[in-house]
Each structure stands twice: as C-alpha cells, then as structure tokens.
C-alpha positions as a Markdown table, in Angstrom:
| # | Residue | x | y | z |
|---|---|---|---|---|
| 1 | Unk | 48.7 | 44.7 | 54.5 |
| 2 | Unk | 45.2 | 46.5 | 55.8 |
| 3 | Unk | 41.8 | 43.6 | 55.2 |
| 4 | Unk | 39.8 | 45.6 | 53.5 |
| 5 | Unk | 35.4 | 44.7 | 53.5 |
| 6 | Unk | 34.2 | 46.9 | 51.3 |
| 7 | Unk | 34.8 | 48.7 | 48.2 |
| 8 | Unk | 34.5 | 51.8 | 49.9 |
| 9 | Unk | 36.8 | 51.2 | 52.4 |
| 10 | Unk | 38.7 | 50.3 | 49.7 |
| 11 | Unk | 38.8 | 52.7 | 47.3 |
| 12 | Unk | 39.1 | 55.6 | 50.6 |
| 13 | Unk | 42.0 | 53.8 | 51.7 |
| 14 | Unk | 43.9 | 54.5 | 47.9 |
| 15 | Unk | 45.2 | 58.1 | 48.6 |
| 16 | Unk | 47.2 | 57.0 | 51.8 |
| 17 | Unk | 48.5 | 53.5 | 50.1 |
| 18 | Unk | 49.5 | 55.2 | 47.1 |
| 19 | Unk | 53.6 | 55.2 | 46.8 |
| 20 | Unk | 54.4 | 57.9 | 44.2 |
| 21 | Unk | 58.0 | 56.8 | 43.7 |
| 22 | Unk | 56.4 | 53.9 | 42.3 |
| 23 | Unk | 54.2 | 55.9 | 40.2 |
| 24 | Unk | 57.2 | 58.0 | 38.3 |
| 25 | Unk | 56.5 | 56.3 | 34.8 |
| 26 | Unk | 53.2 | 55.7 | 35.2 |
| 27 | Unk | 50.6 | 58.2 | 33.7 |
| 28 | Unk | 46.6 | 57.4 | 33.1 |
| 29 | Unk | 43.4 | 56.8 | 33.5 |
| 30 | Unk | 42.0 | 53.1 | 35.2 |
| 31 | Unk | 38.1 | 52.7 | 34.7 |
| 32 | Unk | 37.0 | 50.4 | 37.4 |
| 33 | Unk | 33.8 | 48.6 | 36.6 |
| 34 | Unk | 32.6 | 46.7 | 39.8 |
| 35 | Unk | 30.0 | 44.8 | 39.4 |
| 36 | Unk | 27.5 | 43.3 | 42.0 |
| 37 | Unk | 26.6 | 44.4 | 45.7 |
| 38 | Unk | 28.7 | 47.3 | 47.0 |
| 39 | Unk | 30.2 | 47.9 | 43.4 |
| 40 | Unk | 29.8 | 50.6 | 40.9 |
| 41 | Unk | 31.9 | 52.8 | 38.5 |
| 42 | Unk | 35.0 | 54.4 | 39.9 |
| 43 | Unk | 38.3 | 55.6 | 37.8 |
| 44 | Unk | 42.1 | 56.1 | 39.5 |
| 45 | Unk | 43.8 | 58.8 | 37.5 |
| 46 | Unk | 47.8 | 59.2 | 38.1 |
| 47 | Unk | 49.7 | 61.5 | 36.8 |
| 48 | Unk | 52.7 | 63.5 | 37.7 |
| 49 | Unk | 53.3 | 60.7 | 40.5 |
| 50 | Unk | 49.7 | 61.9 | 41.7 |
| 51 | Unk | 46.3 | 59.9 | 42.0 |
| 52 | Unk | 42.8 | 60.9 | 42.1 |
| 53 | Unk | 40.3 | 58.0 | 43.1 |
| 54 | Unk | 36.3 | 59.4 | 41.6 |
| 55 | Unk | 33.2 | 57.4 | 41.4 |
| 56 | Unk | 32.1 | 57.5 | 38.1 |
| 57 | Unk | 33.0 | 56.5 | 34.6 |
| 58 | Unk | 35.8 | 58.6 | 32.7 |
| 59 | Unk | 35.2 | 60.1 | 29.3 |
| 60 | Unk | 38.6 | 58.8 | 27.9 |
| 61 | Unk | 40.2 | 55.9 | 30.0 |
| 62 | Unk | 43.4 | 54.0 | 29.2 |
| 63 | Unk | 42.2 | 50.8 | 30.9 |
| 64 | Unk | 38.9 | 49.5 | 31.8 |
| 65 | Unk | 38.9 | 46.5 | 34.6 |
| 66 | Unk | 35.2 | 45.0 | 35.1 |
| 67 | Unk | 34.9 | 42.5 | 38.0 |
| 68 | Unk | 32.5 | 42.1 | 41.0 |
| 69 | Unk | 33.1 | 44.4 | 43.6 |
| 70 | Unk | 33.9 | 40.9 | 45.9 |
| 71 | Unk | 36.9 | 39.5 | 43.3 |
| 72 | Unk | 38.2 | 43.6 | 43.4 |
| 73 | Unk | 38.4 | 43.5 | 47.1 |
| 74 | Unk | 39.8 | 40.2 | 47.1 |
| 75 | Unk | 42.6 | 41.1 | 44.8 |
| 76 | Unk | 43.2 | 43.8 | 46.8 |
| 77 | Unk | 43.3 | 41.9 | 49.8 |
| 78 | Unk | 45.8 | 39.4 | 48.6 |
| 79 | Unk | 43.3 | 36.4 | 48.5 |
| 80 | Unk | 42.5 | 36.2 | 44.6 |
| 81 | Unk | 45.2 | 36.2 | 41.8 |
| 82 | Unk | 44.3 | 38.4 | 39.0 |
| 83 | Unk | 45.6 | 36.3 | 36.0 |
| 84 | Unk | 43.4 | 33.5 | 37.5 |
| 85 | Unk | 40.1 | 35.8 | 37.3 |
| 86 | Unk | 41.0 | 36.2 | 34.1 |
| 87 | Unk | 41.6 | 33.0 | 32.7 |
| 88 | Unk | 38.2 | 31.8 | 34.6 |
| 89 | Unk | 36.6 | 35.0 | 32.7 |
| 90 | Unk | 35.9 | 36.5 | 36.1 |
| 91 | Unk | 37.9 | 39.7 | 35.6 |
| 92 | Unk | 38.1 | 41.3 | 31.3 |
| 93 | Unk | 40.8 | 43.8 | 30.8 |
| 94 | Unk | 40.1 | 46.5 | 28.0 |
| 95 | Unk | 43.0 | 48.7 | 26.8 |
| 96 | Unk | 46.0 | 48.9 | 28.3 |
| 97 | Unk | 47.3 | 45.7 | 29.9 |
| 98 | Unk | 51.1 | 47.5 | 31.1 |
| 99 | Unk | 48.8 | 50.2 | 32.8 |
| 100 | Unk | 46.7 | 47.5 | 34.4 |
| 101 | Unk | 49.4 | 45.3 | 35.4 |
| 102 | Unk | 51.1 | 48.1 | 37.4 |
| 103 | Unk | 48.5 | 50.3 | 38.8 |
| 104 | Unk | 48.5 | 47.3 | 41.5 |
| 105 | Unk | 51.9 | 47.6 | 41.9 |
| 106 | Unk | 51.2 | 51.2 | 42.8 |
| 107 | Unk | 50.7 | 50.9 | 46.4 |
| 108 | Unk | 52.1 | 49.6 | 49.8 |
C-alpha cells in the first residue's frame, strides 16, 4: 500500500485506488470533515460503481466523518485503527455507519 503525507496526496490518489467491483452495492455520499493543518471539507460520492472525490461540503450527505487531516491520513495509511479514534473521541461518525464502514473497504 502507497504512504501517503498529505491529504492532498491523498484524496488525488482516490480515483486510481478506487476498485468498482467492490463498490457494486454501495451508493452515497461521504462528507469528509478534516480538521487541522492541511485539512478541510471534501465529499466522496459513489454511485453506479463510480466515485467522484470534490472539496467542499455536500448539500445532502449520507455520512459525515470529522477527524484531523493527520488521524485521516493515518487511517489511510494503515497506522491508526478507526474504531480506536472513535472510542478515544478522535474521529465522530454522523449518519450512516454501513456506508462509513465500507467506503474504506472501497479501495486497493
């Protein structure tokens, strides 16, 4: 799996990572709220086994994630455990928890 730095690097990196045979049940909209340096609002839309990556906040999302950009690119990475984040109130989840658990499982 790629190290990623920076959000950015990150977030540009989606579109190529993105398996859409994983993605065949999946449908909606993840607001990503990244706090901290380097963060900001971005969404992930999949639909149709398709996925859109915009900075920005979406008028209607399924499932808002809030961390710092750092604990995003460290789950990413492979070096922090979501459910951990959680429990430590480092990462909140609002809305769908299904979509949230497998829009990570959404890429190689």
């Amino acid at each position: 799996m790629p190290r990623y730095e920076t959000v950015d690097e990150l977030l540009d990196a989606y579109p190529e990572r993105f398996n859409p045979e994983k993605a065949k049940d999946v449908d909606g909209v993840v607001q990503l709220n990244l706090t901290g340096e380097g963060g900001g609002p971005y969404y992930a839309a999949v639909e149709d086994q398709t996925l859109t990556v915009e900075e920005g906040t979406h008028d209607a999302p399924d499932t808002t994630l809030t961390t710092s950009a750092e604990n995003w690119v460290a789950i990413n990475n492979g070096e922090a455990n979501p459910m951990q984040l959680m429990m430590q109130g480092d990462l909140s989840v609002d809305g769908s928890i299904p979509l949230a658990t497998k829009f990570q499982g959404l890429f190689d």
